[in-house]
C-alpha positions, 0 to 999 in steps of 0.5 A: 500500500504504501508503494502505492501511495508514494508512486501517487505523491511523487505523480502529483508534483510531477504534473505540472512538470509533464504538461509542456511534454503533453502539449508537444506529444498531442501536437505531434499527434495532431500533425498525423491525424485530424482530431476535434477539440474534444478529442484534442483535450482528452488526449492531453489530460490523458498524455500528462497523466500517464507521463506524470506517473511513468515519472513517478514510477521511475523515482519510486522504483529507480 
């Protein structure tokens, strides 16, 4: 549990972090495939978190 909840700590300081990396990512995406603004927002939010805690994986168990 307490593997959890650090991976968790470590994924919320980095969020703000991986929002300029998520930007970058879903652009890249964009140029290769047409998407709505709907589909663009998810993706971002989507592409930060799952960054947030790659990142916060590797600090716990690196």
């Amino acid at each position: 549990m307490i593997n959890i909840v650090l991976t968790l700590v470590f994924s919320v300081v980095m969020l703000v972090f991986m929002a300029f990396p998520a930007m970058k990512i879903v652009d890249f995406i964009e140029t290769k495939v047409e998407t709505s603004e709907k589909v663009h927002n998810v993706l971002l939010i989507g592409t930060t978190i799952l960054l947030s805690l790659l990142i916060g994986l590797f600090l716990k168990f690196a």
